[in-house]
TORKOL-4160 file (C-alpha; in steps of 0.2 Angstrom, whole numbers, padded with zeros to 4 digits, m for minus):
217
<pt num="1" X="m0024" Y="0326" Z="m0135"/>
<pt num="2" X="m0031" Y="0329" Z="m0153"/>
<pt num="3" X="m0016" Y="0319" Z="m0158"/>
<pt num="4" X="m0024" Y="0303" Z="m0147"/>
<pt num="5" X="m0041" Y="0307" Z="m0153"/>
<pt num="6" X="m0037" Y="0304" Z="m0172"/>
<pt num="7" X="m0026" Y="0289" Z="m0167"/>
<pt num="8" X="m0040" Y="0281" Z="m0161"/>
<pt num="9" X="m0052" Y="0285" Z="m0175"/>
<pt num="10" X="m0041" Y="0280" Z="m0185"/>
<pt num="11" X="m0040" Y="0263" Z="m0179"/>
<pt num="12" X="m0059" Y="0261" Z="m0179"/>
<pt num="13" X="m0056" Y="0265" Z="m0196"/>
<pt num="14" X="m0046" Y="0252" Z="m0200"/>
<pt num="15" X="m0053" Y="0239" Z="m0189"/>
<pt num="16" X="m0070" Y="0246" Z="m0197"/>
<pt num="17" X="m0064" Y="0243" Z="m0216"/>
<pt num="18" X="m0055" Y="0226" Z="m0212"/>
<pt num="19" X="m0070" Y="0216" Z="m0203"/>
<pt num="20" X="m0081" Y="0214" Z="m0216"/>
<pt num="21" X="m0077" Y="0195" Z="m0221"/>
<pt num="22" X="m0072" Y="0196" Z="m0241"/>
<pt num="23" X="m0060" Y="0189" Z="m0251"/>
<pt num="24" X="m0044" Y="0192" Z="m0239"/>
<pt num="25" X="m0055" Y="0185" Z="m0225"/>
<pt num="26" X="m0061" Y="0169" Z="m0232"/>
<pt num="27" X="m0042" Y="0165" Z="m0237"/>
<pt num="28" X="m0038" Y="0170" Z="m0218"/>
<pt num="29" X="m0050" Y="0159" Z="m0209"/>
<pt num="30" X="m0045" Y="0144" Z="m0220"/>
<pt num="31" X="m0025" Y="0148" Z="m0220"/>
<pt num="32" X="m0028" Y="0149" Z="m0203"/>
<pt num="33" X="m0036" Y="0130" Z="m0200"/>
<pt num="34" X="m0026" Y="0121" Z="m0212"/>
<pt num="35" X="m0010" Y="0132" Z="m0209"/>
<pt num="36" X="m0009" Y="0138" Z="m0190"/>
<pt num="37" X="m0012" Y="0157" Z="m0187"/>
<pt num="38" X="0004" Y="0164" Z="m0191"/>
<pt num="39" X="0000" Y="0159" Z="m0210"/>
<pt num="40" X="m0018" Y="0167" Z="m0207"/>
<pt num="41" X="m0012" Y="0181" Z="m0198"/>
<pt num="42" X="0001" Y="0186" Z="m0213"/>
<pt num="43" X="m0011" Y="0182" Z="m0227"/>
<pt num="44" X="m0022" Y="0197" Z="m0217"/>
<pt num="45" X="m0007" Y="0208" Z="m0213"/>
<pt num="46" X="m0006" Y="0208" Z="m0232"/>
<pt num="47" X="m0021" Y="0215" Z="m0234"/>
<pt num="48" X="m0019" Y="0229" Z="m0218"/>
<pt num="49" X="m0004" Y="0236" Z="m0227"/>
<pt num="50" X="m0013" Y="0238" Z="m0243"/>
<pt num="51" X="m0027" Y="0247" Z="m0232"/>
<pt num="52" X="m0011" Y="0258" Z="m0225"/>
<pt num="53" X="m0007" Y="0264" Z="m0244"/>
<pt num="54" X="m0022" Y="0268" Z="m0249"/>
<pt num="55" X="m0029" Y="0276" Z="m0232"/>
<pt num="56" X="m0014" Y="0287" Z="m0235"/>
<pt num="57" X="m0018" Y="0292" Z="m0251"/>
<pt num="58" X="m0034" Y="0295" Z="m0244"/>
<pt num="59" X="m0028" Y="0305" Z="m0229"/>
<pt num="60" X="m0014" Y="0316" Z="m0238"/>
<pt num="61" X="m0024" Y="0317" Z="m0251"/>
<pt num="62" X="m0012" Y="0313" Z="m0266"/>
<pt num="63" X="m0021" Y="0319" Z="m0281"/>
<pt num="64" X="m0010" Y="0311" Z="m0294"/>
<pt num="65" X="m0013" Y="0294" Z="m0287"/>
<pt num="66" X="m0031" Y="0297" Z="m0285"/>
<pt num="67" X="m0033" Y="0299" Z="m0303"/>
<pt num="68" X="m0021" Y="0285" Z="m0308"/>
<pt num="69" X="m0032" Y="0274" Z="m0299"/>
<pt num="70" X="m0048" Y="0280" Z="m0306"/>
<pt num="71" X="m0043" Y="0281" Z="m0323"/>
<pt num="72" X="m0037" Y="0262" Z="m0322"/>
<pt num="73" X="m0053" Y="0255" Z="m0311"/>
<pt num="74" X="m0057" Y="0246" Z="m0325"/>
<pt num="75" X="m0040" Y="0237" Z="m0327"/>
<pt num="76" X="m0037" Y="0234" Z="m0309"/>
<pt num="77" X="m0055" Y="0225" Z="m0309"/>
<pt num="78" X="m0050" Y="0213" Z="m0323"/>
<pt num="79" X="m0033" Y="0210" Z="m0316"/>
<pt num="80" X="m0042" Y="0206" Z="m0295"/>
<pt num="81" X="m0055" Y="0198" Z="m0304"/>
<pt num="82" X="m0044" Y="0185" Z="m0314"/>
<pt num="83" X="m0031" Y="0183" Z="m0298"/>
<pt num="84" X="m0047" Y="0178" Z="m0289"/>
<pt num="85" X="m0054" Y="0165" Z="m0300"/>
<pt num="86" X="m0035" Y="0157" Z="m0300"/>
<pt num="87" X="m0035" Y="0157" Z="m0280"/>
<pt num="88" X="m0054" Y="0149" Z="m0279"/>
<pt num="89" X="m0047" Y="0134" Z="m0291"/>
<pt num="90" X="m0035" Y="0131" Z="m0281"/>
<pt num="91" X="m0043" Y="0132" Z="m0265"/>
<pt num="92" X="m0057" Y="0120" Z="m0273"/>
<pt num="93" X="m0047" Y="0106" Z="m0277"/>
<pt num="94" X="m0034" Y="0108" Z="m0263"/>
<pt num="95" X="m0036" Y="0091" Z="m0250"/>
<pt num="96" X="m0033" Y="0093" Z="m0232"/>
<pt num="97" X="m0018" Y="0084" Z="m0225"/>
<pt num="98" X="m0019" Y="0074" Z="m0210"/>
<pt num="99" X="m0003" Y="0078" Z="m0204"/>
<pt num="100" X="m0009" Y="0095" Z="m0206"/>
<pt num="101" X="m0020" Y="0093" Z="m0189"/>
<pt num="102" X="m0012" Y="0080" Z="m0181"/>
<pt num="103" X="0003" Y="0092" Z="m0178"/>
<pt num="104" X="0007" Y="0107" Z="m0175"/>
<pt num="105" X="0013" Y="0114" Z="m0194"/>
<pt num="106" X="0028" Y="0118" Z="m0201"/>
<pt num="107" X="0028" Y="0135" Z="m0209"/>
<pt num="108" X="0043" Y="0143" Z="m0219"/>
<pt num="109" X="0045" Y="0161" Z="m0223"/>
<pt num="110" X="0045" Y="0159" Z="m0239"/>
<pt num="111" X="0025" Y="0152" Z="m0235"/>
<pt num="112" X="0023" Y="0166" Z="m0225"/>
<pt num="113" X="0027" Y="0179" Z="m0239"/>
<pt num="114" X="0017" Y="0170" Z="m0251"/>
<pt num="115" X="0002" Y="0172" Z="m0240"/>
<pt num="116" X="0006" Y="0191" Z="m0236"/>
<pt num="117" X="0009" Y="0192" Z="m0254"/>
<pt num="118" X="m0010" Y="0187" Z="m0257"/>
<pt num="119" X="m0018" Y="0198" Z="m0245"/>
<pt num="120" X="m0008" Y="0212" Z="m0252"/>
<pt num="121" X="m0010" Y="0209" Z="m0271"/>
<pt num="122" X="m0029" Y="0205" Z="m0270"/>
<pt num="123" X="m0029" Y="0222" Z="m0258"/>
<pt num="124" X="m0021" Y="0235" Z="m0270"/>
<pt num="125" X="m0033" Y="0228" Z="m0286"/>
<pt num="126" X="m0047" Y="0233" Z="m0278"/>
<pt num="127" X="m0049" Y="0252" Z="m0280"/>
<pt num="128" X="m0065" Y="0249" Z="m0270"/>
<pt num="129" X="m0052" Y="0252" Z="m0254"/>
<pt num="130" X="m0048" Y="0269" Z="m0258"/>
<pt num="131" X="m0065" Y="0276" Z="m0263"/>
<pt num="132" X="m0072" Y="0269" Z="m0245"/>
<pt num="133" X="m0058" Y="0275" Z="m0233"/>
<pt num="134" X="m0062" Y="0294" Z="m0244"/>
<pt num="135" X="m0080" Y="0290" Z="m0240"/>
<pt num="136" X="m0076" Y="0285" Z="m0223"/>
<pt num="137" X="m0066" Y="0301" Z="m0220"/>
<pt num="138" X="m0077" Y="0314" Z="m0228"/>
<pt num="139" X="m0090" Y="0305" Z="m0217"/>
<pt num="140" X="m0081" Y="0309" Z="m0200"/>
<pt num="141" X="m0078" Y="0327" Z="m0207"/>
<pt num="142" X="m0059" Y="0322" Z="m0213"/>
<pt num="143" X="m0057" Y="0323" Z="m0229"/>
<pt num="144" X="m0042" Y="0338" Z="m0233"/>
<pt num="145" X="m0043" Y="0346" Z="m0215"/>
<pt num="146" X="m0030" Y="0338" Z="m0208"/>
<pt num="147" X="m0012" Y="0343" Z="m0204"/>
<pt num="148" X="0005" Y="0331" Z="m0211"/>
<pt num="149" X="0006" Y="0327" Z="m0193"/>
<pt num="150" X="m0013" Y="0322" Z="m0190"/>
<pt num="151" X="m0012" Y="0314" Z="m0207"/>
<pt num="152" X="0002" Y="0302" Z="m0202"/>
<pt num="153" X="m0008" Y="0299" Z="m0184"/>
<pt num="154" X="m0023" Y="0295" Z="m0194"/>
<pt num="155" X="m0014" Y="0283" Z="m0207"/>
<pt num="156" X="m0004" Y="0276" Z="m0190"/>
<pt num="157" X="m0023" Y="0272" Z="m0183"/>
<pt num="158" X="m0028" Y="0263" Z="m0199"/>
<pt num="159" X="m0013" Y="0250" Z="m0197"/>
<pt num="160" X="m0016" Y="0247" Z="m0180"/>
<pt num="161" X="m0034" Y="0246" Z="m0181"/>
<pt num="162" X="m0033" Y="0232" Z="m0197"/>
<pt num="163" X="m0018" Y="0223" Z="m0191"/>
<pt num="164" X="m0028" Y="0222" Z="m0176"/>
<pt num="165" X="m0042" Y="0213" Z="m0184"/>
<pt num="166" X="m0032" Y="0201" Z="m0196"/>
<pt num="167" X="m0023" Y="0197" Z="m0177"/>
<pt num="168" X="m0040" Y="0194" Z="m0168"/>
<pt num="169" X="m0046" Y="0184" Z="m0183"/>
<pt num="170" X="m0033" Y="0172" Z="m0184"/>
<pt num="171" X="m0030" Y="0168" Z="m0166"/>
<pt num="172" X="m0050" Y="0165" Z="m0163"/>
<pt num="173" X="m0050" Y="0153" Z="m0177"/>
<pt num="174" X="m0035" Y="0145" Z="m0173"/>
<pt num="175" X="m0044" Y="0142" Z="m0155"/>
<pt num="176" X="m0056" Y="0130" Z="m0164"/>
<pt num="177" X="m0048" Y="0125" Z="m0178"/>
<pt num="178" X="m0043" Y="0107" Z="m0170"/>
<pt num="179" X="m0060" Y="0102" Z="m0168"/>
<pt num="180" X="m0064" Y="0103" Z="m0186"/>
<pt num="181" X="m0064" Y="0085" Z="m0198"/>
<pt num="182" X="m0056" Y="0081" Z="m0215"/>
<pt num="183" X="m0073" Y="0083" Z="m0219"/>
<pt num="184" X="m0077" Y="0099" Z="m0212"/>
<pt num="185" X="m0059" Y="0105" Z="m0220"/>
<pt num="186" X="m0063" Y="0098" Z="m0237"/>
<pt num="187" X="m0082" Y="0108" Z="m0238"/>
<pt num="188" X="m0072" Y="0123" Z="m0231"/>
<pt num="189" X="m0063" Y="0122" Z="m0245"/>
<pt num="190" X="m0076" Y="0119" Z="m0257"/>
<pt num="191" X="m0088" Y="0134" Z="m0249"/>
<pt num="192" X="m0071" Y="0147" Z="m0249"/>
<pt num="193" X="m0069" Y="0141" Z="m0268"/>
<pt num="194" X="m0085" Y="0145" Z="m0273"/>
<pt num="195" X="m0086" Y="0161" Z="m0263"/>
<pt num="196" X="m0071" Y="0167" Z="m0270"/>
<pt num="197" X="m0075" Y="0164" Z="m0288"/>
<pt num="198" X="m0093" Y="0173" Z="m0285"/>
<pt num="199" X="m0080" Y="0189" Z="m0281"/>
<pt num="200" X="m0070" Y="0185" Z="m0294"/>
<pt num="201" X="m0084" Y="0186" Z="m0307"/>
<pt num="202" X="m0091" Y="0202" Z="m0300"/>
<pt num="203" X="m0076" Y="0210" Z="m0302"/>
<pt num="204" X="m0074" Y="0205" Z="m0319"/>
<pt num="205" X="m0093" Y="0208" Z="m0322"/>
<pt num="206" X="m0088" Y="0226" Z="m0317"/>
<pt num="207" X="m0073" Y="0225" Z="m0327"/>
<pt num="208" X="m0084" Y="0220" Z="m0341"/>
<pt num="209" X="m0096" Y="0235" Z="m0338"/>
<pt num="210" X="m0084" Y="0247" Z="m0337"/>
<pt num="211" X="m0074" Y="0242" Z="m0353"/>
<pt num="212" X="m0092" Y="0241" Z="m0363"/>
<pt num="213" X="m0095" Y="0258" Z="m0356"/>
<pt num="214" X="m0078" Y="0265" Z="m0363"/>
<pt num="215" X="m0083" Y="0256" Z="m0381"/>
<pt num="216" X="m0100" Y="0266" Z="m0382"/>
<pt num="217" X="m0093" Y="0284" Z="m0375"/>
């Protein structure tokens, strides 16, 4: 029973920390209208097994790779902040297709493991991930209490509970994504760009910060 009880928290966890609509769920919304929701779905999945690592480390509580990621906050915010300018470029200038809508698309693995590649890389440099799911845990009274069998229960939950998300995302945009016109596709584009690079330049606002901090110590 206690078992069940932190399968499901752990899968309000993780629906809880994938909702929010950032990076990962800009590019899934869009994917998802220009590219069907398998494309959308993946580029989300991406981002739920990066939320699996690092609630892990937060749940088991690994030490080593707590500190590894704090002590290099500052390089992983450079390095999200830089991969996030180059993906609002390109979702900028990027033109809708009107085969695109017109039929039902044509999506390779190989498009598929790019898009779960995204999710995943723009995930794991955000260190951001990891200090929320300890906040998260420490808030729900879970932070080094748990057994290697509750652990792997809670970490279970967190899967479940993103996936879940990046599933429900998809297939409700895909449910309307007919309706929408080149037009509408091409501002979509334009607002994703734009929102993306405001990210990006956070990130390396804070990257800048930290570096500068660093410098003066």
């Amino acid at each position: 029973m206690e078992e069940l009880i932190v399968l499901v928290q752990g899968i309000v966890l993780g629906f809880a920390i994938a909702a929010p609509v950032g990076p990962i769920g800009l590019l899934c919304i869009r994917r998802t209208i220009q590219h069907g929701p398998l494309m959308g779905f993946f580029t989300g999945f991406g981002a739920a097994i990066a939320d699996t690592i690092y609630g892990a480390i937060a749940a088991f509580g690994v030490s080593t790779a707590l500190s590894f990621l704090r002590g290099h906050e500052t390089a992983f915010q450079l390095v999200g902040g830089i991969f996030l300018l180059v993906v609002a470029v390109r979702t900028f200038r990027q033109r809708p297709e009107d085969e695109e809508r017109e039929v039902e698309p044509v999506v390779d693995s190989k498009t598929w493991i790019g898009g779960f590649m995204t999710g995943l890389s723009l995930t794991l440099t955000n260190p951001a991930t990891i200090m929320a799911f300890i906040a998260i845990f420490a808030g729900f009274g879970l932070g080094g209490t748990l057994s290697r069998i509750e652990a792997s229960t809670l970490v279970l939950g967190v899967f479940l509970g993103a996936s879940l998300w990046w599933f429900t995302l998809s297939m409700g945009v895909a449910a309307v994504r007919h309706r929408i016109s080149d037009r509408g596709l091409v501002m979509l584009n334009h607002c994703t760009g734009v929102a993306l690079a405001c990210f990006g330049l956070w990130a390396l606002g804070l990257a800048v910060t930290g570096m500068v901090s660093m410098a003066m110590e």
